[in-house]
C-alpha positions in Angstrom: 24.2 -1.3 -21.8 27.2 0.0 -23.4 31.2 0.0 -23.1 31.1 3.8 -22.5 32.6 5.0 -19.2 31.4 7.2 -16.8 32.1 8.6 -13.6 30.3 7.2 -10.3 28.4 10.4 -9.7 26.9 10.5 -13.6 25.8 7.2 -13.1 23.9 7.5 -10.1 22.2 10.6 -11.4 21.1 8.6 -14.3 20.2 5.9 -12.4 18.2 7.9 -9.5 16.8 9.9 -12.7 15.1 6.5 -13.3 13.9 5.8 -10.1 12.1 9.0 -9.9 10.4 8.6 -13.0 9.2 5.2 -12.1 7.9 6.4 -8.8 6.1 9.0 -10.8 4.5 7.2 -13.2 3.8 4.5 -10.2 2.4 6.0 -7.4 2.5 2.2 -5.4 6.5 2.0 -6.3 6.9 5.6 -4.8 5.1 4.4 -1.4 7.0 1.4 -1.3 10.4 3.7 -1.6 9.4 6.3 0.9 8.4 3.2 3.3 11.8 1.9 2.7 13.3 5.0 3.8 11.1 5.5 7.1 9.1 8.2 6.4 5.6 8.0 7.4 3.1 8.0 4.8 -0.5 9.2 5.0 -3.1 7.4 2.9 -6.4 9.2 2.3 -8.9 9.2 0.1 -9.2 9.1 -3.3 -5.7 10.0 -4.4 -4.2 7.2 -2.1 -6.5 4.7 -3.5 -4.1 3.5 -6.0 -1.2 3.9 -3.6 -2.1 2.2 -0.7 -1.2 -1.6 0.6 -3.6 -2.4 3.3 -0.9 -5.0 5.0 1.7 -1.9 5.6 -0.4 0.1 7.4 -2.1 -2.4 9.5 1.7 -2.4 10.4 0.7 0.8 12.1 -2.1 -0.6 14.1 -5.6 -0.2 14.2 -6.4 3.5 14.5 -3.9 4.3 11.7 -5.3 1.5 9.9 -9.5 2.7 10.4 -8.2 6.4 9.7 -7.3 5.3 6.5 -9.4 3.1 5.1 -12.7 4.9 6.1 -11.8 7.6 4.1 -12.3 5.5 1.1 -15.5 4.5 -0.6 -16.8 1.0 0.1 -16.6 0.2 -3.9 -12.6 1.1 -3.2 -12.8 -0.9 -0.3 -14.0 -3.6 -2.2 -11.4 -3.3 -4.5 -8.5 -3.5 -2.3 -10.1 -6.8 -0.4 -9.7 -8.0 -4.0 -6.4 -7.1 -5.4 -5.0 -8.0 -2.0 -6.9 -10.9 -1.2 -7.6 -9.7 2.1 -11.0 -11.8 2.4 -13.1 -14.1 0.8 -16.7 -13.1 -1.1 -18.6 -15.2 2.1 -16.5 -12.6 4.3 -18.1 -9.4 2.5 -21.2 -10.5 1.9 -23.6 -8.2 3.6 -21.1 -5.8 4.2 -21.9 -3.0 2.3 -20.7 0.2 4.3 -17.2 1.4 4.6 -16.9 0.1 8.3 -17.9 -3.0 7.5 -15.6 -3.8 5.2 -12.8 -1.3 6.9 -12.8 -4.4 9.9 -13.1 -7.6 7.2 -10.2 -5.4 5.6 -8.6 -5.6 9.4 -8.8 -9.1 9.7 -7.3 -10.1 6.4 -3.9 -7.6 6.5 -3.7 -9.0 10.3 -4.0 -12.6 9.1 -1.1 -11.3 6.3 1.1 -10.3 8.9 0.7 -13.4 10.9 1.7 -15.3 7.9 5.1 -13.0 7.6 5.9 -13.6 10.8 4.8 -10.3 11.8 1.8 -12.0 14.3 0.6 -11.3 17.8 
């Protein structure tokens, strides 16, 4: 940071300057900020696999929720469970088609949202 002045309007275009490159360069930061602003997102397929958190679109129910994720292979599948910690290896194992998984993958983000305080 420096002791140079600006005017408001310079430094917000710097600083939104910033937030678009970091929601270029991370595609999960740039659904998080279009979430924030109430826009819905679609998630499909192979370009949404890196964007994608399971636990918001359960937010969306369960046909939003099974629209998405079958789109995605089950090896992606697999991968969410994982990174999100959606389910446990005794919970998957067996299940090695996407709708399998897609309803282990329900159950986890539902649990998630139970534990926010967003529960039924």
């Amino acid at each position: 940071m420096t002791d140079k002045e600006i005017d408001a309007g310079r430094a917000l275009d710097q600083f939104f300057a910033v937030v678009r490159d970091e929601a270029r360069s991370n595609p999960k930061f740039a659904s998080r900020l279009v979430e924030a602003l109430g826009c819905t997102v679609v998630f499909r397929g192979d370009d949404a696999k890196h964007s994608v958190d399971p636990v918001q679109v359960a937010m969306r129910g369960p046909d939003e929720f099974r629209k998405t994720f079958l789109s995605f292979s089950a090896k992606d599948l697999k991968d969410l469970v994982k990174e999100f910690d959606l389910a446990t290896a005794g919970d998957l194992k067996g299940k090695n088609k996407p709708p399998q998984i897609v309803e282990v993958m329900w159950a986890g983000a539902q649990s998630k949202l139970h534990d926010r305080g967003f529960g039924r």
